[in-house]
VOGU-3710 file (C-alpha; in Angstrom, 3 decimals, decimal comma):
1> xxxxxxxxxx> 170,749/15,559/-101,785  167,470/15,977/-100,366  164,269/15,571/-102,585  163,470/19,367/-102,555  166,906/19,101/-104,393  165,773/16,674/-106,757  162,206/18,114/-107,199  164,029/21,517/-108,389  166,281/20,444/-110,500  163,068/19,058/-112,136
11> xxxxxxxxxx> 161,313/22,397/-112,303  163,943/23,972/-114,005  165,149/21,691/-116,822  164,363/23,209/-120,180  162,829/19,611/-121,265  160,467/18,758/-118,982  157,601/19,591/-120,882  158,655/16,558/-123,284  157,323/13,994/-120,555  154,025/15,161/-121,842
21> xxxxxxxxxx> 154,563/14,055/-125,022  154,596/10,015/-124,038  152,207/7,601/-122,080  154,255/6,848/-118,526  152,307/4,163/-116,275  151,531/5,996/-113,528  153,157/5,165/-109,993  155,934/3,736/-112,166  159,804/4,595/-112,462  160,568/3,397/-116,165
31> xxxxxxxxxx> 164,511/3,293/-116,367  164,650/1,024/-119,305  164,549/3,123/-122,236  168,058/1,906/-123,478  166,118/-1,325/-124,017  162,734/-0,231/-124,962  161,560/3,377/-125,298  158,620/4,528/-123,731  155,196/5,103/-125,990  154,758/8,972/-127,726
41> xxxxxxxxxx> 151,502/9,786/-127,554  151,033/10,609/-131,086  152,320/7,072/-132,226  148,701/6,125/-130,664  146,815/8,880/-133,208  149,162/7,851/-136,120  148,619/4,219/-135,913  144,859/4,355/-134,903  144,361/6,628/-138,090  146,542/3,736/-140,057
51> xxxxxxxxxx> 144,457/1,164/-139,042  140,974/2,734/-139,605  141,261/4,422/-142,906  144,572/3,539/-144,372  144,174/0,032/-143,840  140,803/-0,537/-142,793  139,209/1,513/-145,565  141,895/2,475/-148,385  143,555/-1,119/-148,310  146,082/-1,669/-151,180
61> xxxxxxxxxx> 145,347/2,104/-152,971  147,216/3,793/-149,737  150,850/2,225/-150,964  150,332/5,179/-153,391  147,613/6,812/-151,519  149,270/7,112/-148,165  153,116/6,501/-149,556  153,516/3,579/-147,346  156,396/2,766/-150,298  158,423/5,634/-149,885
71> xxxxxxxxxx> 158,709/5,353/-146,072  161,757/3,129/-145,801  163,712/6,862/-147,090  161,001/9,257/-145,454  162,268/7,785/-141,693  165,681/7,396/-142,817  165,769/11,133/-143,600  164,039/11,816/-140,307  167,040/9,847/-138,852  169,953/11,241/-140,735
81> xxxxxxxxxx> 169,881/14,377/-138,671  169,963/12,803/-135,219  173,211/11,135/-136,228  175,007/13,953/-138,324  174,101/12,792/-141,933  173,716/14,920/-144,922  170,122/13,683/-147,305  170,443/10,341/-149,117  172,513/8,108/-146,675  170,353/6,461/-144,264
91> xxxxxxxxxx> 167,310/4,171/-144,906  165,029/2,909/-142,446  164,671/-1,191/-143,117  165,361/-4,522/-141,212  166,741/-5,342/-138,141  170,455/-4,643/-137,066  171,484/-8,039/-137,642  169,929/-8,076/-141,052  171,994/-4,601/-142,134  175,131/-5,974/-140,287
101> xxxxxxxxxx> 175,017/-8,864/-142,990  174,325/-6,255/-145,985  177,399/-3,486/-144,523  180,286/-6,381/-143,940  179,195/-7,826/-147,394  179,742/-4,269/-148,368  182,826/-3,743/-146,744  184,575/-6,776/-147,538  183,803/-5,865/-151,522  185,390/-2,597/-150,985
111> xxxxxxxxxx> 188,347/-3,620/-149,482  189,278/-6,823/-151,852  192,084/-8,917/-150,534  191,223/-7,831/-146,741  189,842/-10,638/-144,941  189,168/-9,671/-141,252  186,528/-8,156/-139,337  187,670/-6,790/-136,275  185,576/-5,931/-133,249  185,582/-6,166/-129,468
121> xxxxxxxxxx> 185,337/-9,467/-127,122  182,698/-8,087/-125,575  180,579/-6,095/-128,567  177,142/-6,630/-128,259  176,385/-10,545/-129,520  174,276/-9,965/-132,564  177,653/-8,112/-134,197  179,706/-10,819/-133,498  177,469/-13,758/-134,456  176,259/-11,962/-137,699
131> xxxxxxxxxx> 179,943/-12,071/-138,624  180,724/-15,559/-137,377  178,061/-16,343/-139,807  178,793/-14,786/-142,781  182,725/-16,476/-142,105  180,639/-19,535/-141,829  179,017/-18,484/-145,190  182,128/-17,492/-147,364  185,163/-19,155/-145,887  187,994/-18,393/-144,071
141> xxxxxxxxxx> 189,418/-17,592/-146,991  187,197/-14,806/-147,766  185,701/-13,710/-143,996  187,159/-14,166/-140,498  186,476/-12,729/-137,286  188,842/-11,231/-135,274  187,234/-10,472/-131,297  190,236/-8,790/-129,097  189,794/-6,545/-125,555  189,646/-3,103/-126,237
151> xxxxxxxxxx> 192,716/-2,009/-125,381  193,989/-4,093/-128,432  192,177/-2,777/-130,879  194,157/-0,150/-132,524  197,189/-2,527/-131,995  195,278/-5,236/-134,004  194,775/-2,725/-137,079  196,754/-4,629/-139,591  196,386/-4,974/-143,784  194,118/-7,966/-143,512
161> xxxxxxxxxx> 191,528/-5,786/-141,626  188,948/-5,187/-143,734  186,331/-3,356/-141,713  186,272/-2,550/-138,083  182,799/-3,370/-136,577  182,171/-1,485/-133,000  179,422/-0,411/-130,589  179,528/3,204/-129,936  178,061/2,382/-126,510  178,763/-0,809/-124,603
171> xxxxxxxxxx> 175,463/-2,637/-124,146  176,891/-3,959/-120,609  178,900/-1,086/-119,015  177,983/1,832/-121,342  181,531/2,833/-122,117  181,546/5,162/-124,635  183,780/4,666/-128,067  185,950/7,679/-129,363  184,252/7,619/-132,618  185,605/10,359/-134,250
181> xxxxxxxxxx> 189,266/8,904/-133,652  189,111/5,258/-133,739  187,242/6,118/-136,788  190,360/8,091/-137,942  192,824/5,642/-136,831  191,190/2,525/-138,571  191,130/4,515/-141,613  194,439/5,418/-141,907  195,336/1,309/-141,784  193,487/1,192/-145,082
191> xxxxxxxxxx> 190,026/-0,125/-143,269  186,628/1,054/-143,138  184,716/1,730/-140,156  181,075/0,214/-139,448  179,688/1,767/-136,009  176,317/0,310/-134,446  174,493/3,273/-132,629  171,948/1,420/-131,087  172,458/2,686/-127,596  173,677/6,164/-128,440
201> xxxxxxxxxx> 171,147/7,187/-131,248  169,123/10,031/-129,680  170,860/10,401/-126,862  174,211/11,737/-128,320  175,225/13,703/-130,821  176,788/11,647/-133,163  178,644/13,344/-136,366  178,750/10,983/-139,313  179,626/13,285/-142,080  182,021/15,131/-139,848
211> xxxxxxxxxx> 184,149/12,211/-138,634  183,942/10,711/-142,075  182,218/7,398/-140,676  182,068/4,774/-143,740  178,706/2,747/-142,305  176,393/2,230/-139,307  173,274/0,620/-138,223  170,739/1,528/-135,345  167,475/0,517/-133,626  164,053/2,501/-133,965
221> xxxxxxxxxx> 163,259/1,105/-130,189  165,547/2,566/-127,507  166,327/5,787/-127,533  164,360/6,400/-130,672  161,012/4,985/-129,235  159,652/3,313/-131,917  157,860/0,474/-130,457  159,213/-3,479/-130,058  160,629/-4,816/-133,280  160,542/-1,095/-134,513
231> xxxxxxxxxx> 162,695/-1,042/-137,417  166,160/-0,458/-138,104  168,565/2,200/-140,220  171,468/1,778/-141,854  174,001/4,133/-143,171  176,433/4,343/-146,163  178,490/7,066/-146,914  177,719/8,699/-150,341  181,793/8,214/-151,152  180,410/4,037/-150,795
241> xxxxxxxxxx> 177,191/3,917/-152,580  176,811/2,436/-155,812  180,035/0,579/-156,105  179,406/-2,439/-154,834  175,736/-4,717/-154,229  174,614/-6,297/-150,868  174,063/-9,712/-150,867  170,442/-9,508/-149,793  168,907/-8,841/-153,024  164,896/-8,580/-152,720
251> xxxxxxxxxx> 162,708/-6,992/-155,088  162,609/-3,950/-152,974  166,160/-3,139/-153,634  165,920/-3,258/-157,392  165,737/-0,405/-159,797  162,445/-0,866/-160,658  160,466/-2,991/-158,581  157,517/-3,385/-160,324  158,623/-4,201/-164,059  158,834/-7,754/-162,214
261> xxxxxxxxxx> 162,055/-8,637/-164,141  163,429/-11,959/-164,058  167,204/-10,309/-163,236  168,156/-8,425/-160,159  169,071/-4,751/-160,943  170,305/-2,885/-158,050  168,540/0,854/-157,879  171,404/3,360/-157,002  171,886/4,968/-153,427  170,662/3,469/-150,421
271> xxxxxxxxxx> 167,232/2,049/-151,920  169,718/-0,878/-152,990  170,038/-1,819/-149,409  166,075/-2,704/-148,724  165,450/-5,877/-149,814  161,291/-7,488/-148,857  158,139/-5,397/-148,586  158,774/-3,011/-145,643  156,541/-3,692/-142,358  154,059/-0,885/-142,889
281> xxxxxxxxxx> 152,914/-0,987/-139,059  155,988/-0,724/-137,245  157,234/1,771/-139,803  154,396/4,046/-139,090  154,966/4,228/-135,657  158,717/4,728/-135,646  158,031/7,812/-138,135  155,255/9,111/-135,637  157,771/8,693/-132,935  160,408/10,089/-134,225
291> xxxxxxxxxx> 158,199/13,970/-134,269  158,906/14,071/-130,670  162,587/14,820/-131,591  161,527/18,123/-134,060  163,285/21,600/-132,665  164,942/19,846/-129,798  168,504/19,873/-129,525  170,825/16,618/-129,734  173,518/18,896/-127,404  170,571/19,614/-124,561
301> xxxxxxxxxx> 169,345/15,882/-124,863  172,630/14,640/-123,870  173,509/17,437/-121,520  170,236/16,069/-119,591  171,524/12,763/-120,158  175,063/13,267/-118,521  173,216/15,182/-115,857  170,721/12,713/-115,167  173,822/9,715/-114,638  176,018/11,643/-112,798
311> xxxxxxxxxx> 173,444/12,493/-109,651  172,415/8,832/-110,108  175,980/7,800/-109,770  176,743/10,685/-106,851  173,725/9,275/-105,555  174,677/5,403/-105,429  178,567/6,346/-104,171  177,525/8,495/-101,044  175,278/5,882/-99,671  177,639/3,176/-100,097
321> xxxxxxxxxx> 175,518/0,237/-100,598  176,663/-2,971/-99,473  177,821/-5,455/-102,278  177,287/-3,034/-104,804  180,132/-1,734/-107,544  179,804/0,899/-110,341  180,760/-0,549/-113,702  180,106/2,397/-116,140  182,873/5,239/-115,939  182,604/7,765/-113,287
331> xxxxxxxxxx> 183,108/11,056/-115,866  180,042/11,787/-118,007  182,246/12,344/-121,086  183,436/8,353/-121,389  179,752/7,255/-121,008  176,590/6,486/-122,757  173,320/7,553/-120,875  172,894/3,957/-118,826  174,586/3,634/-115,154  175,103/-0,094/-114,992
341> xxxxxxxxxx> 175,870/-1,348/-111,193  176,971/-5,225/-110,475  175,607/-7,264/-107,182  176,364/-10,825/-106,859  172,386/-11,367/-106,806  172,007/-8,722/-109,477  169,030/-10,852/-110,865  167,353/-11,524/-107,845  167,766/-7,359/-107,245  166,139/-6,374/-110,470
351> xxxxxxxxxx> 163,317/-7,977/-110,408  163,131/-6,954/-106,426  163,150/-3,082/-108,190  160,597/-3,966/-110,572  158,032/-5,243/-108,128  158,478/-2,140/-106,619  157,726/-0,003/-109,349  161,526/0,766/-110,364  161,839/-0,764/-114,177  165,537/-1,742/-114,743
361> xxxxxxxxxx> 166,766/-4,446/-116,582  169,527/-7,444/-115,795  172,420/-8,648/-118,031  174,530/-11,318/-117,117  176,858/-11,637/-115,269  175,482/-9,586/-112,332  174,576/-6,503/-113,800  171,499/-4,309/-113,183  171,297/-1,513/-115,991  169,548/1,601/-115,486
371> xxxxxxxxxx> 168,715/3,444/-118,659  167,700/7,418/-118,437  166,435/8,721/-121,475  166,101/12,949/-120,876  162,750/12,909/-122,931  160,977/11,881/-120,274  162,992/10,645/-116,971  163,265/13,092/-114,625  165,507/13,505/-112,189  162,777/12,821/-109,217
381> xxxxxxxxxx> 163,437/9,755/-110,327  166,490/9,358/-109,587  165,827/9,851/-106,175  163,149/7,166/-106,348  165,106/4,880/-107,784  168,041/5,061/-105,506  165,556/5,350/-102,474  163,954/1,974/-103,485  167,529/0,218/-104,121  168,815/1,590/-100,560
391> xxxxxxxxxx> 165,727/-0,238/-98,727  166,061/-2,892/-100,716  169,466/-4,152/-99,738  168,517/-3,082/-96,683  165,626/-4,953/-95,863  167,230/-7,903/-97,613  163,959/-8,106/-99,606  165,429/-9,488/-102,851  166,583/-12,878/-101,025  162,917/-13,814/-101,484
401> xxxxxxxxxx> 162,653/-17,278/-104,658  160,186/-15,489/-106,240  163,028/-13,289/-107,375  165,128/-15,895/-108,288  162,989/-17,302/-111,014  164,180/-16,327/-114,794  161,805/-15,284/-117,641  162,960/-16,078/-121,029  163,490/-11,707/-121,397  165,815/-10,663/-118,686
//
């Protein structure tokens, strides 16, 4: 495909105006949004106007003033849509690992006498150590983990399954999960379901409600561009809420927060699940972010998306790299909206790419991951980025130490 090709394409997708809408470093291909999302432009106004009047001149009088208290549900609504929920089921609060704790809590309460939580050998860490630690916490007795490939997971479904914990898009390939029927098939074993969206939230349409999901967390800084550390969500099915408590039981989550009562009493729905003072700054700038999304569809985000992969991939196959494999799926429909390739000096390669301008990211063992996100790549730079990895291997350039040296962030 010759850049003309690429360059047209460009001109006439129906979302190219959104580029506009975020702060790109110029001369820069930034294919890392499945790790951190690029800056909207009117996070800058929103937290600026924090800052100087909210903070800097109404100080404590804008928790009322400004509603900085009720923005833990005001984001979560904002959320709920992106991910198929009806009103009252997601809340914006934590990290992942935090609401992993509070939702396999949850889940082992509702399913009393079911011990296991079964996930994937190769789910994203977090999942698996949050519930290593809880086991840790309770017992064996009470919590065990059960990590199998995942061609054994419906095979592993079994009455001491309690919850089944997955990743709707692997963090390392970015396979993409059959919700809607594993989420089926666990159920009808007598388990619930607890999904973590963080790299398929705003990129695919997900359909909570529709697939009759029990619980799920998410990130507000991928796809969702929210800034580093942006907050999480979590989601509870209304069928769930108010029958059991999380563990996590701060003064946030109680029914009345400021009666200052010696005794923890939960407040119904999904406020039950907050539990310290919510982070006013990051939560700002997650809600700002989140505008960006208003009046565009979910269905032409990830038809971009699949678009965007598939000339990467087409791209990557004709020229036949040396030493290079594909490790996501070749059909759009099985994948997430990262292409992840493996090189035995995968490292060494990525940071070759980022010196020139191409921002990818590494994950052991050997793979470089690039991330599109339709709000803003395009697909010039596609051609870019393949351009730059073709003269890379071959020039050899990435055989250079200075490319072999690891930061603590890969």
């Amino acid at each position: 495909m010759t850049s003309d090709r690429f360059a047209k394409l460009d001109a006439e997708d129906p979302l190219a105006g959104l580029r506009e809408s975020f702060e790109l470093p110029a001369g820069k291909v930034y294919l890392d949004g499945n790790s951190l999302g690029a800056l909207p432009r009117g996070v800058q106004e929103r937290i600026s106007k924090l800052l100087q009047q909210e903070w800097g001149e109404d100080l404590i009088a804008s928790w009322n003033g400004h509603n900085w208290i009720d923005l833990p549900r005001k984001v979560g609504e904002k959320i709920a849509p992106l991910v198929g929920a009806a009103p009252g089921q997601v809340i914006c609060t934590d990290s992942i690992s935090v609401n992993l704790f509070k939702l396999i809590s949850t889940a082992l309460a509702l399913r009393p006498g079911r011990t296991v939580v079964l996930s994937q050998e190769d789910n994203f860490p977090t999942d698996l150590y949050m519930a290593e630690g809880l086991a840790g916490l309770l017992g064996q007795e009470r919590c065990q983990l059960r990590a199998v490939s995942a061609n054994r997971l419906l095979s592993s479904l079994d009455e001491d399954v309690a919850v089944l914990m997955l990743t709707q898009v692997n963090f390392r390939d970015g396979r993409l999960h059959d919700m809607a029927g594993i989420t089926k098939a666990a159920q009808a074993k007598g388990a619930l379901v607890l999904w973590d969206l963080a790299h398929s939230a705003g990129v695919i349409p997900i359909e909570l409600d529709n697939w009759k999901v029990d619980m799920a967390v998410g990130c507000g800084y991928k796809y969702l561009n929210g800034g580093p550390g942006a907050p999480a969500f979590l989601f509870l099915a209304q069928r769930h809420q108010d029958q059991v408590t999380q563990p996590l039981s701060g003064w946030m989550g109680h029914k009345d927060a400021f009666e200052f009562s010696p005794e923890y009493q939960p407040a119904a729905g999904m406020q039950r699940y907050l539990a310290g003072t919510p982070g006013i700054l990051g939560m700002a700038a997650l809600d700002a972010a989140l505008d960006v999304f208003e009046g565009i569809s979910l269905d032409a985000i990830r038809k971009k998306s699949s678009a965007l992969t598939q000339c990467f991939i087409d791209q990557i196959l004709a020229r036949g790299l040396p030493g290079i494999r594909l490790l996501s799926p070749r059909r759009a429909e099985h994948r997430g909206s990262q292409v992840s390739l493996t090189h035995p000096q995968g490292f060494a390669i990525s940071q070759a790419l980022i010196e020139r301008g191409i921002i990818v990211d590494y994950r052991a063992p050997g793979i470089i991951r690039f991330g599109f996100s339709p709000l803003y790549n395009r697909f010039t730079d596609v051609d870019r980025a393949v351009t730059a990895l073709s003269e890379l291997l071959r020039d050899q350039d990435y055989l250079a130490t200075r490319f072999t040296n690891k930061a603590v962030v890969t």
